[in-house]
C-alpha positions as protocol buffer text, in pm:
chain_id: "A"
residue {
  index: 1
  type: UNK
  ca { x: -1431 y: 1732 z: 1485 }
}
residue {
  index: 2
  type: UNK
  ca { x: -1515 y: 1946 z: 1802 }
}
residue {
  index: 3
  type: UNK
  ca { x: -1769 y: 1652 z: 1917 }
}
residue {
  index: 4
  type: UNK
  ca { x: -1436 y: 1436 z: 1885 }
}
residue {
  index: 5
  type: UNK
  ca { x: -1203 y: 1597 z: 2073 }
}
residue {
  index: 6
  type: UNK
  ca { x: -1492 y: 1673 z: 2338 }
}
residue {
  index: 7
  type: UNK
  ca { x: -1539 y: 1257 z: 2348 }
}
residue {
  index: 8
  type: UNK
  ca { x: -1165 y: 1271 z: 2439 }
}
residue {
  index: 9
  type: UNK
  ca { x: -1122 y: 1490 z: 2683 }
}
residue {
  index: 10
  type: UNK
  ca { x: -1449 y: 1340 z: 2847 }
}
residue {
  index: 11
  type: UNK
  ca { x: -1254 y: 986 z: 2820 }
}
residue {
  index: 12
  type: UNK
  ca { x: -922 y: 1146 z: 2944 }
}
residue {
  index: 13
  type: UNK
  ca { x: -1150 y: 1252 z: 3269 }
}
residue {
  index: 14
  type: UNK
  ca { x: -1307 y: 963 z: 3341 }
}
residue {
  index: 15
  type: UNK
  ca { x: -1036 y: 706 z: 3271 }
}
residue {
  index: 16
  type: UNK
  ca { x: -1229 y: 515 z: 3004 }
}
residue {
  index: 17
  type: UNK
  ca { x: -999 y: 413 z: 2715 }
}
residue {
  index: 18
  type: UNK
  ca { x: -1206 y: 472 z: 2374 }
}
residue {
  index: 19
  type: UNK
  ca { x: -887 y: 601 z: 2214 }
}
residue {
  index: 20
  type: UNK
  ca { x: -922 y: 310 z: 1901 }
}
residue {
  index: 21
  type: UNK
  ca { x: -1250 y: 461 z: 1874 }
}
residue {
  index: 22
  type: UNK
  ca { x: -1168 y: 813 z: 1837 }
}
residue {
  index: 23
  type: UNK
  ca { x: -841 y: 727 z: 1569 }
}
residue {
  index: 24
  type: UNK
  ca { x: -1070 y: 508 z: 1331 }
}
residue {
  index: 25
  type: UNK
  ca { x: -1283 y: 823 z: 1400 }
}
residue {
  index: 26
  type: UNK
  ca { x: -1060 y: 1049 z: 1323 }
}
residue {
  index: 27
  type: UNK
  ca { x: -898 y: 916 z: 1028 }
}
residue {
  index: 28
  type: UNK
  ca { x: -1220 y: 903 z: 830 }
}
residue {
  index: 29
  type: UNK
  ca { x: -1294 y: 1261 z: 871 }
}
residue {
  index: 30
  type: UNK
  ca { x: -962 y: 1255 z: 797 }
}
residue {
  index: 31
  type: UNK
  ca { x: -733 y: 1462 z: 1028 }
}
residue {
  index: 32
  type: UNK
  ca { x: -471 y: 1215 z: 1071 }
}
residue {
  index: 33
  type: UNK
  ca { x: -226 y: 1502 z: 1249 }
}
residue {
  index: 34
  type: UNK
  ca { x: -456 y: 1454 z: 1593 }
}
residue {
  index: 35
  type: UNK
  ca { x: -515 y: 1085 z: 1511 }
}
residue {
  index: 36
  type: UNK
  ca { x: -139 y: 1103 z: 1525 }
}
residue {
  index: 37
  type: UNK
  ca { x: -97 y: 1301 z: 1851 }
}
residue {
  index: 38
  type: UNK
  ca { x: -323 y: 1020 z: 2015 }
}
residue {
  index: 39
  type: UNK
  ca { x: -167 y: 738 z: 1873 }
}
residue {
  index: 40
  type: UNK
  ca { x: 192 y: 929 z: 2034 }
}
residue {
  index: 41
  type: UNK
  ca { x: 13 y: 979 z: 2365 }
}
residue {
  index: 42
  type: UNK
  ca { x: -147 y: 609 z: 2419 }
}
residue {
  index: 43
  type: UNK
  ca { x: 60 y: 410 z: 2629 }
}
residue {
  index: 44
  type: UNK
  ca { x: 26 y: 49 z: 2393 }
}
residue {
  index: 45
  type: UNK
  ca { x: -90 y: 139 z: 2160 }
}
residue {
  index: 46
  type: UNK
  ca { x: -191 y: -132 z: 1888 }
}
residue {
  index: 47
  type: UNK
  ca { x: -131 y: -277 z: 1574 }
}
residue {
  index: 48
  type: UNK
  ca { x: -459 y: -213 z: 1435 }
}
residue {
  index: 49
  type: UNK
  ca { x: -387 y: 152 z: 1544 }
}
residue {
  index: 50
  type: UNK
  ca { x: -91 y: 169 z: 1339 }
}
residue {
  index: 51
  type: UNK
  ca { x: -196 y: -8 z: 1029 }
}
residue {
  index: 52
  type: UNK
  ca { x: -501 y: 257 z: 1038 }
}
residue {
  index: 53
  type: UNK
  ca { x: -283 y: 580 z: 1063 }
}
residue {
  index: 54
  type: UNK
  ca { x: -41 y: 389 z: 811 }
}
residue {
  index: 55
  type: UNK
  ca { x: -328 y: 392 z: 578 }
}
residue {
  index: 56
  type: UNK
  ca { x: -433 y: 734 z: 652 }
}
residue {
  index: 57
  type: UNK
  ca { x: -116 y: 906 z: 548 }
}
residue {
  index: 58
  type: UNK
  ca { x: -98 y: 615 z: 245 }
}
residue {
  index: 59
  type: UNK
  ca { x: -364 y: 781 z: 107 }
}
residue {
  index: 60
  type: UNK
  ca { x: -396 y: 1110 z: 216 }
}
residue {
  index: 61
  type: UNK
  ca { x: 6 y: 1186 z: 261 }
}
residue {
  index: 62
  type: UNK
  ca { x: 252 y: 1265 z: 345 }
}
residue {
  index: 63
  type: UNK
  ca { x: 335 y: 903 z: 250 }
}
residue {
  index: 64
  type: UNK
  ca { x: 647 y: 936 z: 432 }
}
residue {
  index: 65
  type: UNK
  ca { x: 512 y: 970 z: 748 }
}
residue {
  index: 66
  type: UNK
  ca { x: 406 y: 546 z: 726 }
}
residue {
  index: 67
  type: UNK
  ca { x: 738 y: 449 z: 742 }
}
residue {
  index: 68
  type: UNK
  ca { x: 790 y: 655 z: 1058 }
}
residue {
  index: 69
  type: UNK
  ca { x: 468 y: 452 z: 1257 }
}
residue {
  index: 70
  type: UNK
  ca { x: 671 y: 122 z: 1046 }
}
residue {
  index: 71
  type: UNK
  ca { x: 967 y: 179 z: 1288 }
}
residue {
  index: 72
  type: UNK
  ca { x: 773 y: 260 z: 1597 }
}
residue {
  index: 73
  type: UNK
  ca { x: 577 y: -11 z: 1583 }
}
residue {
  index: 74
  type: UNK
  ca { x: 814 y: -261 z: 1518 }
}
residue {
  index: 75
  type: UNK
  ca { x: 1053 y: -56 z: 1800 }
}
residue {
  index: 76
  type: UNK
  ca { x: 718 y: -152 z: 2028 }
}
residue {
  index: 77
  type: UNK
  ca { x: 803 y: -539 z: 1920 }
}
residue {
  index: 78
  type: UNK
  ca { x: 421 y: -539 z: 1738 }
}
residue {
  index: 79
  type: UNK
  ca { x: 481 y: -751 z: 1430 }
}
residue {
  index: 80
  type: UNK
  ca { x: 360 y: -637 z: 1096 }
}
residue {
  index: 81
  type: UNK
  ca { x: 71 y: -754 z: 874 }
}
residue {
  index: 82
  type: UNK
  ca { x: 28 y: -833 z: 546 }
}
residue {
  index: 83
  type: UNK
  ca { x: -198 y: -547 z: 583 }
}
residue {
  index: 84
  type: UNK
  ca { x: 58 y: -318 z: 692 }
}
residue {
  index: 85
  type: UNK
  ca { x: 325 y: -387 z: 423 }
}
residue {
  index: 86
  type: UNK
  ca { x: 3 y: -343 z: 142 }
}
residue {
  index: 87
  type: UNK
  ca { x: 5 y: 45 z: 219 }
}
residue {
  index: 88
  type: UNK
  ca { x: 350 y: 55 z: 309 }
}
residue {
  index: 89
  type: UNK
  ca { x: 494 y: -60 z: -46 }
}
residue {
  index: 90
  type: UNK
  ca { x: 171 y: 191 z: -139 }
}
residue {
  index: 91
  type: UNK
  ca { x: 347 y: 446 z: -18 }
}
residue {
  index: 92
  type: UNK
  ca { x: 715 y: 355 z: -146 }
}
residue {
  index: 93
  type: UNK
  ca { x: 548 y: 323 z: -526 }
}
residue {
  index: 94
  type: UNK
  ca { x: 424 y: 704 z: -418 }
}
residue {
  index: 95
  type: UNK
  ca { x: 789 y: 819 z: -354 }
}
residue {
  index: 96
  type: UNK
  ca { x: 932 y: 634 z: -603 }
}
residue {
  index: 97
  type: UNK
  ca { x: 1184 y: 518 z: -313 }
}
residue {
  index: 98
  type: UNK
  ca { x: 1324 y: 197 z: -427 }
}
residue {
  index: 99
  type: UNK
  ca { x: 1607 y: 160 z: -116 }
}
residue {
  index: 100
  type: UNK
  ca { x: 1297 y: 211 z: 109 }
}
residue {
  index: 101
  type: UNK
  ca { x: 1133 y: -66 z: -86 }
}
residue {
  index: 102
  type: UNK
  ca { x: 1353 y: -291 z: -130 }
}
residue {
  index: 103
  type: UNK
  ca { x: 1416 y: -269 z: 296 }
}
residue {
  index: 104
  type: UNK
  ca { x: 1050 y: -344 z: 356 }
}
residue {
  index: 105
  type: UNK
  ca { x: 1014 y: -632 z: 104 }
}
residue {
  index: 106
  type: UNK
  ca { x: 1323 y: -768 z: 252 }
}
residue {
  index: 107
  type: UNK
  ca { x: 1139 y: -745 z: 576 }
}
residue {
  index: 108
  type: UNK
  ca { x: 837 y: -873 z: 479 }
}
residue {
  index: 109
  type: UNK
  ca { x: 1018 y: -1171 z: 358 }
}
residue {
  index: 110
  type: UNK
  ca { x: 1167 y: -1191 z: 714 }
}
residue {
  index: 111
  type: UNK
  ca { x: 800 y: -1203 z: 892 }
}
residue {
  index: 112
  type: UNK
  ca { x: 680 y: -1448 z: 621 }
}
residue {
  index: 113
  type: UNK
  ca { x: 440 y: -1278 z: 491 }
}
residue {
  index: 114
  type: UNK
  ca { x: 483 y: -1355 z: 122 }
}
residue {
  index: 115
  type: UNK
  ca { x: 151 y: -1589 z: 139 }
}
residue {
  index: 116
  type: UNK
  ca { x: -136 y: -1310 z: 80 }
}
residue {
  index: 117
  type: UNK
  ca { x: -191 y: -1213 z: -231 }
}
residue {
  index: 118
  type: UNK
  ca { x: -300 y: -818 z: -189 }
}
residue {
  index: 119
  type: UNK
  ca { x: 23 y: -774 z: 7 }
}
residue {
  index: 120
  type: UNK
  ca { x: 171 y: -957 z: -299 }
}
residue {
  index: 121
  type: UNK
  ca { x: -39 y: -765 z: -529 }
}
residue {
  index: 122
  type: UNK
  ca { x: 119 y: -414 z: -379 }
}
residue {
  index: 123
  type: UNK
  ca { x: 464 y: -519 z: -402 }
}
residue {
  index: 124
  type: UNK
  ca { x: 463 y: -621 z: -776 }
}
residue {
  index: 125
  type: UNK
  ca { x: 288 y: -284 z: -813 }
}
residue {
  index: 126
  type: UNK
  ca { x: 567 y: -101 z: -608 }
}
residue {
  index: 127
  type: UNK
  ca { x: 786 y: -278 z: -809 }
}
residue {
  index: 128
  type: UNK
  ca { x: 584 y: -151 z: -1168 }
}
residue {
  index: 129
  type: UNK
  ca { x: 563 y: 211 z: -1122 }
}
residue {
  index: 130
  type: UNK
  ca { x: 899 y: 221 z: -981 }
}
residue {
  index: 131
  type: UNK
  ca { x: 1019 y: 84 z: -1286 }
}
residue {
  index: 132
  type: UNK
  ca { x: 1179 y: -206 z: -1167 }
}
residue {
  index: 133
  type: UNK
  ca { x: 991 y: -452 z: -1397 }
}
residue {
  index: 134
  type: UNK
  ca { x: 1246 y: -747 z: -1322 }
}
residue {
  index: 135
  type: UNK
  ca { x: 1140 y: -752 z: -971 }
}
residue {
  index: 136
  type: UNK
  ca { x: 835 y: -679 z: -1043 }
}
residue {
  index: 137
  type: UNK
  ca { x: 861 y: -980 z: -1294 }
}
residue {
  index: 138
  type: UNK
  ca { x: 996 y: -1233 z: -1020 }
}
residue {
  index: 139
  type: UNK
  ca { x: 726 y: -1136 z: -774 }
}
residue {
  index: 140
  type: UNK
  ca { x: 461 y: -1236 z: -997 }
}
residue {
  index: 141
  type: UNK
  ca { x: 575 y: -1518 z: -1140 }
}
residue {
  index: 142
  type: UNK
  ca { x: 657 y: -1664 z: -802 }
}
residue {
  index: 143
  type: UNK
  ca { x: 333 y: -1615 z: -683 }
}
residue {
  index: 144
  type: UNK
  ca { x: 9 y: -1809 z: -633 }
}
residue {
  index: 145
  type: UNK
  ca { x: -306 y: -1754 z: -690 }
}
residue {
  index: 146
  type: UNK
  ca { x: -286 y: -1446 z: -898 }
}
residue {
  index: 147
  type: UNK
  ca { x: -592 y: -1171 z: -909 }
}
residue {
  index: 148
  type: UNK
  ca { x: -693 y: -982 z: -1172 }
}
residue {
  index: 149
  type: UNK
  ca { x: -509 y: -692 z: -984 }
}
residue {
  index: 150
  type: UNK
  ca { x: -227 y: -869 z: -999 }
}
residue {
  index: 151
  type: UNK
  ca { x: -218 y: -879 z: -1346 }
}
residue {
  index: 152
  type: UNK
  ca { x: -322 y: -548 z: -1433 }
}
residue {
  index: 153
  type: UNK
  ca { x: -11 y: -404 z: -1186 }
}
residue {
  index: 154
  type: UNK
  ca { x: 216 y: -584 z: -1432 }
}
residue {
  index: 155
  type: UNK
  ca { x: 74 y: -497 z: -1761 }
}
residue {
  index: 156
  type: UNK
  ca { x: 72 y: -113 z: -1666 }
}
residue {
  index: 157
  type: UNK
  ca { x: 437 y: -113 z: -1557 }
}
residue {
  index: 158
  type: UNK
  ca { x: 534 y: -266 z: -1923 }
}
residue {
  index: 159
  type: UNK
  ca { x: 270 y: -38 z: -2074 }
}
residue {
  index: 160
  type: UNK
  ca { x: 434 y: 252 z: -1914 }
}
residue {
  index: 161
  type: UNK
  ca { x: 773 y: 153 z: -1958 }
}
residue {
  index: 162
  type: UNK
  ca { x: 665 y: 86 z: -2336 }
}
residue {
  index: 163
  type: UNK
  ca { x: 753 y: -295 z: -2356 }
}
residue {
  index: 164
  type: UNK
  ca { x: 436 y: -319 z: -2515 }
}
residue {
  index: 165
  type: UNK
  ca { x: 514 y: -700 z: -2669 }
}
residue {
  index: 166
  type: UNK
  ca { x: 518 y: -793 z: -2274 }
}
residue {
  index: 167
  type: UNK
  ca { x: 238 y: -597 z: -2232 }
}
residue {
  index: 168
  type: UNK
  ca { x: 25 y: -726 z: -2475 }
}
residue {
  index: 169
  type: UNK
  ca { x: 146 y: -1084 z: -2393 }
}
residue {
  index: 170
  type: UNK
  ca { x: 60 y: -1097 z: -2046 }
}
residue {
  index: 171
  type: UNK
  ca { x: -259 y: -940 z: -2105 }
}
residue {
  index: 172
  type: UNK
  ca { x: -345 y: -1223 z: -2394 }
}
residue {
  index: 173
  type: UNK
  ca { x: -216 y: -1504 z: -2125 }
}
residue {
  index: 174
  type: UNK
  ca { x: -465 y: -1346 z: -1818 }
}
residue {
  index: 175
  type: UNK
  ca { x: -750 y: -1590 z: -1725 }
}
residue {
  index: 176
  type: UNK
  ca { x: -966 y: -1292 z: -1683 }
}
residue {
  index: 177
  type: UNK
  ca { x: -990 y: -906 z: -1748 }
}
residue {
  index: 178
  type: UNK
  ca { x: -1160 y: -644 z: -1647 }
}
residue {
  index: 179
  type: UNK
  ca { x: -1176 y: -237 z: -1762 }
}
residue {
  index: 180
  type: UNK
  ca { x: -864 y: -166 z: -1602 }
}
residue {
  index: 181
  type: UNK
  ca { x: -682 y: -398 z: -1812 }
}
residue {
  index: 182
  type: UNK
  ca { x: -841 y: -269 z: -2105 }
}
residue {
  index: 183
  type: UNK
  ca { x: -710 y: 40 z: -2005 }
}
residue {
  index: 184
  type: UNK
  ca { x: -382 y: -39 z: -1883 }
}
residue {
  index: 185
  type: UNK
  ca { x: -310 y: -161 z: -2234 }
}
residue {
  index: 186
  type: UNK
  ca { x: -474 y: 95 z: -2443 }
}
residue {
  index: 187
  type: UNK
  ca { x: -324 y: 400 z: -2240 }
}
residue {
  index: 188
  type: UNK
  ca { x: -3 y: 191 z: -2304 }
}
residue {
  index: 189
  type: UNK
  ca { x: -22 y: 214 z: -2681 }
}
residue {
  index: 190
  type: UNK
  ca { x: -176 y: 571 z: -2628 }
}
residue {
  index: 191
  type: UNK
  ca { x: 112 y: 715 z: -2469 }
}
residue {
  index: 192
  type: UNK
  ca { x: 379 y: 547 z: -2685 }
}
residue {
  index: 193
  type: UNK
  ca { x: 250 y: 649 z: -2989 }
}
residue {
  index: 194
  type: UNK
  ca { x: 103 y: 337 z: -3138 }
}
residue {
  index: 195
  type: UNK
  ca { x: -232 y: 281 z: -3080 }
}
residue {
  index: 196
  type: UNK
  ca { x: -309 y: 199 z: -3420 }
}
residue {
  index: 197
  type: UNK
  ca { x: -170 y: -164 z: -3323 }
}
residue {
  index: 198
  type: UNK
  ca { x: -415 y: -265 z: -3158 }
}
């Protein structure tokens, strides 16, 4: 971390710009609060920049921190990502914020993003652990090209809501499956009581 900051101040000196360096740097250590404080202090700074502090605090918190870089960036007039919205709903399912969620999906309608499926994938997700399962529902079935991810986002939000018919239906109609499927659907019956079902 010292070696870091020395790297900045050497850059600050000389005028050389290595600041995307020294964030992506950063946020794998992670300390995303100075990753922050040089995002703040570069003077355009970029989307990538933002997507990788919105990941940072995505996955290492607080997740309510990503929807703070959402409105700068967009304030900046830097246009999202399918990227971006993947950790953003992330971080909504996190919360369990479904006014915050249903803003961003509405936006990433608006940017016409609804064409990659790991974006896609997060939302239906979102949608599953929030409990929303009609959304989450609509999502999927309007999608294309489906992943096993996909799949397994929608079995464990019926699993956990114990609509284990659903559950067990859409994991019967999945081209393919994989451990987390398997577990998804057993944890399912575990937690509702009824394993012996299966």
């Amino acid at each position: 971390m010292n070696q870091l900051k020395q790297i900045h101040a050497h850059t600050l000196r000389n005028g050389t710009d290595f600041t995307k360096y020294l964030i992506t740097n950063l946020l794998q250590i992670p300390n995303i609060n100075y990753a922050h404080k040089l995002l703040d202090n570069t003077p355009n700074p970029t989307l990538f920049l933002y997507n990788k502090l919105i990941q940072a605090y995505s996955s290492h918190g607080p997740p309510r921190q990503c929807f703070s870089l959402y409105s700068q960036f967009l304030h900046r007039s830097l246009s999202p990502t399918p990227h971006s919205f993947t950790f953003l709903f992330a971080s909504c399912a996190s919360l369990s914020d479904p006014s915050q969620g249903q803003m961003l999906h509405a936006h990433f309608l608006k940017f016409g993003l609804d064409y990659d499926v790991y974006a896609l994938t997060a939302l239906v997700d979102m949608y599953s652990k929030m409990g929303f399962l009609c959304l989450a529902r609509k999502v999927f079935d309007e999608m294309d090209g489906k992943d096993v991810p996909t799949w397994n986002s929608l079995i464990a939000g019926y699993a956990k809501s114990g609509d284990l018919g659903e559950a067990l239906r859409l994991f019967l109609d999945m081209p393919s499956r994989n451990v987390i499927s398997w577990t998804a659907l057993i944890s399912g019956y575990s937690q509702n009581g009824d394993i012996g079902r299966l």
